[in-house]
C-alpha positions as CSV (number, residue, x, y, z in Angstrom):
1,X,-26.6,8.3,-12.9
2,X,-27.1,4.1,-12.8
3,X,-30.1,4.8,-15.5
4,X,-28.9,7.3,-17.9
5,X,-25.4,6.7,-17.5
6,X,-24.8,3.6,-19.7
7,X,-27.0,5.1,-22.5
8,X,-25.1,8.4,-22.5
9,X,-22.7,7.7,-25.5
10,X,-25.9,6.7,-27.2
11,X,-27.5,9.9,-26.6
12,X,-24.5,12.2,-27.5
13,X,-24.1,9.9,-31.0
14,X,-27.5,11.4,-31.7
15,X,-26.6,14.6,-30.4
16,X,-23.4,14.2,-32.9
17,X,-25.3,13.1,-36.0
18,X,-27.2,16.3,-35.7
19,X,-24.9,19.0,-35.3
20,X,-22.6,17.7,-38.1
21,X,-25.8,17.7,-40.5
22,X,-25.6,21.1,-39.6
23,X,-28.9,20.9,-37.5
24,X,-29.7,21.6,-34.1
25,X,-28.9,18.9,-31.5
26,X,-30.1,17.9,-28.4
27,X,-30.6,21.0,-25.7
28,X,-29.3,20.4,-22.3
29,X,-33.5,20.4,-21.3
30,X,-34.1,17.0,-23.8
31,X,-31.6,15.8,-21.9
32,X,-32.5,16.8,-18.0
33,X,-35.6,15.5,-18.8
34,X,-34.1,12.0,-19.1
35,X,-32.3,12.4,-15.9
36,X,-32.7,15.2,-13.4
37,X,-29.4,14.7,-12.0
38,X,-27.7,16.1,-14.9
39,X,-28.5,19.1,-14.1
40,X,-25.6,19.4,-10.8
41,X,-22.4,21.1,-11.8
42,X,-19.9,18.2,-13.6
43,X,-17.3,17.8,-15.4
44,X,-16.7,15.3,-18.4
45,X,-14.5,14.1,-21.1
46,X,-15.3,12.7,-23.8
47,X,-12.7,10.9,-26.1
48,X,-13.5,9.2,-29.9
49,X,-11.8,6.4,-31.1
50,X,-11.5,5.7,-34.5
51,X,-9.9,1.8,-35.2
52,X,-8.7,1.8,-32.0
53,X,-6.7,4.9,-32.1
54,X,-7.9,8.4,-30.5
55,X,-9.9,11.0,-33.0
56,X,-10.6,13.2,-30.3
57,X,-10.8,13.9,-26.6
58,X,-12.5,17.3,-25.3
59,X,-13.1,17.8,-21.7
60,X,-13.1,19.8,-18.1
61,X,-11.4,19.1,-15.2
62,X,-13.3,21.5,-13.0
63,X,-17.2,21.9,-12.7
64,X,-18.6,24.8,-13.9
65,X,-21.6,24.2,-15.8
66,X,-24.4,21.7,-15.8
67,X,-23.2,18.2,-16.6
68,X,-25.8,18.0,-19.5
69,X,-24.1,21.3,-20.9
70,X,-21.1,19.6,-20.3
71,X,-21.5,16.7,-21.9
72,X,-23.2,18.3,-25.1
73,X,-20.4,20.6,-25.4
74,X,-17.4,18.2,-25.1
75,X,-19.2,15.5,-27.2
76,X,-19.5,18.9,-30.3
77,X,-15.5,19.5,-29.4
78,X,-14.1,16.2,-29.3
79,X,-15.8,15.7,-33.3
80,X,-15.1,18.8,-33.6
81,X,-12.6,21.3,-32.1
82,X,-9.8,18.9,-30.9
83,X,-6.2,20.7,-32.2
84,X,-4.5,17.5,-33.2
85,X,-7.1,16.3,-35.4
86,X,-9.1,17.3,-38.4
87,X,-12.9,18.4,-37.5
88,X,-14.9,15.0,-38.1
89,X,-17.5,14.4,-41.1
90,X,-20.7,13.5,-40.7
91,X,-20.5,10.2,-43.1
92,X,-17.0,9.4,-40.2
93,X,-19.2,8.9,-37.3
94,X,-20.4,5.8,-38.0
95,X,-16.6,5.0,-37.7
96,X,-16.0,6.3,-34.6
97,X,-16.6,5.0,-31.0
98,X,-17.9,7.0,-28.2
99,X,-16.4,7.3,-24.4
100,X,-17.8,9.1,-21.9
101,X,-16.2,9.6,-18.7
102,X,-17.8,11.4,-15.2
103,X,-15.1,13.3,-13.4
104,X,-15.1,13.2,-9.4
105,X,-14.0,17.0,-7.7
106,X,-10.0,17.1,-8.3
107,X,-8.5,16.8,-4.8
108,X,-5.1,17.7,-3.9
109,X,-2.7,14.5,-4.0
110,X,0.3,15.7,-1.2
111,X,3.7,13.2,-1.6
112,X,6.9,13.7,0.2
113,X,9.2,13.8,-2.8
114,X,9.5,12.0,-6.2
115,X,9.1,8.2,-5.4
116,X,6.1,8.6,-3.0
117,X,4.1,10.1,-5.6
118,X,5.1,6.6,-7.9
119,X,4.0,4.2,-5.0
120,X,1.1,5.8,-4.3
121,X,-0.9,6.7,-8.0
122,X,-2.7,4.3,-8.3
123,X,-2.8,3.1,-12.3
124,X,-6.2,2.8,-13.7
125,X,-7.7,4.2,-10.9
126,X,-6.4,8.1,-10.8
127,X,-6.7,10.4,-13.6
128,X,-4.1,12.9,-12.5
129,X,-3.7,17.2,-12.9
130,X,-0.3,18.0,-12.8
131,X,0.9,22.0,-12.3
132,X,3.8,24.2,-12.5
133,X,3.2,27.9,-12.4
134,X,1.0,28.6,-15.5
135,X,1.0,24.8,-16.9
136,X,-1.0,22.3,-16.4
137,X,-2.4,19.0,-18.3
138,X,-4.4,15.6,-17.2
139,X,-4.5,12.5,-18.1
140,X,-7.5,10.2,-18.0
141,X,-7.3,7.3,-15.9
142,X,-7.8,5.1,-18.9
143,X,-4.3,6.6,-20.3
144,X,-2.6,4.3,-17.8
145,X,-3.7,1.8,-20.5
146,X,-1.3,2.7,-22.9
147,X,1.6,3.9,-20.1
148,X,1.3,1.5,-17.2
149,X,4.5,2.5,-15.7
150,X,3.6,5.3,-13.2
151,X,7.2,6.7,-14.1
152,X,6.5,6.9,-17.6
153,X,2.9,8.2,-17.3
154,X,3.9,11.3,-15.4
155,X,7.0,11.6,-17.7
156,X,5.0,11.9,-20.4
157,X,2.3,14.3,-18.4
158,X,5.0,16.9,-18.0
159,X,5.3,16.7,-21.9
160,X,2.0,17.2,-22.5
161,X,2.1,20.3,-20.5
162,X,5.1,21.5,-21.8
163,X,7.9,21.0,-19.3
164,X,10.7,18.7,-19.0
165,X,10.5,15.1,-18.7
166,X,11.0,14.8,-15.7
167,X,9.2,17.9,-13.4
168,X,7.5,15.5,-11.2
169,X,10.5,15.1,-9.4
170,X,11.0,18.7,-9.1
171,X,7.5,19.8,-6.5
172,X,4.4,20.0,-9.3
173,X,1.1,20.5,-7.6
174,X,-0.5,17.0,-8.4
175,X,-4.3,16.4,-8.0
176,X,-6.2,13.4,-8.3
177,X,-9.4,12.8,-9.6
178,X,-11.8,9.2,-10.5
179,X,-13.9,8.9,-13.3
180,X,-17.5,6.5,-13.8
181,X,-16.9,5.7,-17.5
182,X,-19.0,4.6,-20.4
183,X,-18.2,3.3,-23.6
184,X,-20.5,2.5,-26.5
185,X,-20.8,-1.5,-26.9
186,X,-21.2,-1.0,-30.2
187,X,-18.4,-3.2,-31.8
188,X,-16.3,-1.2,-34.5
């Protein structure tokens, strides 16, 4: 992934400009044949930032498809498909800055109780799945940007996935994951 990887956000801009022309984009082949190892089971997420602030953010947690699938697919929902924003324009790309991020397998992250799991997340390094029952939702490691404070990242992880402030202190299944990220160097 050393060769491709840093030209991936590169690659799915084209891929971008494309589809919202309305044309075909890149297949997952165009892009194999670039690097083999895309085609392994991965999962990605790719997130757009627009002046600094999210535009979009599409991704799996959980292999299931090629990675070049995978990629093309998340890049087209991120622009495209992602509820809290408006489906982005062709003439707003140019605008917009591209992250890509390579998800390791999630793995079970066992704590005792409540403050085990804060001293041992590590911030910036753990992108983190937290369950109850039929909920779920993840943050990115790169989230621990904008909530440092391991208390107030999984505070506002319950939120996201619809339970009460503060579940983690009540037994969620939490899983951990890494990710290899790359972001455009573009300047915007």
């Amino acid at each position: 992934m050393k060769m491709i990887g840093p030209k991936l956000p590169t690659i799915l801009r084209g891929h971008l400009e494309k589809v919202l022309r309305g044309e075909e984009g890149i297949s997952p082949d165009q892009l194999l044949a670039q690097d083999e190892s895309l085609g392994v089971q991965g999962a990605s997420f790719i997130t757009l930032t627009q002046a600094g602030q999210l535009r979009g953010c599409i991704g799996t947690v959980q292999a299931h498809r090629s990675l070049a699938r995978d990629l093309l697919d998340n890049a087209v929902a991120a622009a495209t498909r992602d509820p809290r924003f408006s489906a982005l324009r062709a003439e707003q790309l140019a605008d917009v800055r591209i992250e890509v991020s390579l998800l390791t397998p999630p793995e079970p992250f066992p704590y005792r109780d409540g403050l085990d799991l804060l001293k041992r997340l590590q911030p910036g390094v753990h992108g983190v799945i937290l369950r109850k029952g039929q909920r779920r939702a993840t943050f990115l490691p790169q989230v621990w940007q904008q909530l440092p404070d391991a208390k107030t990242f999984l505070t506002h992880l319950c939120l996201k996935a619809g339970l009460m402030e503060g579940c983690w202190q009540e037994g969620v299944d939490i899983l951990v994951y890494t990710v290899e990220k790359f972001l455009e160097e573009k300047s915007f």
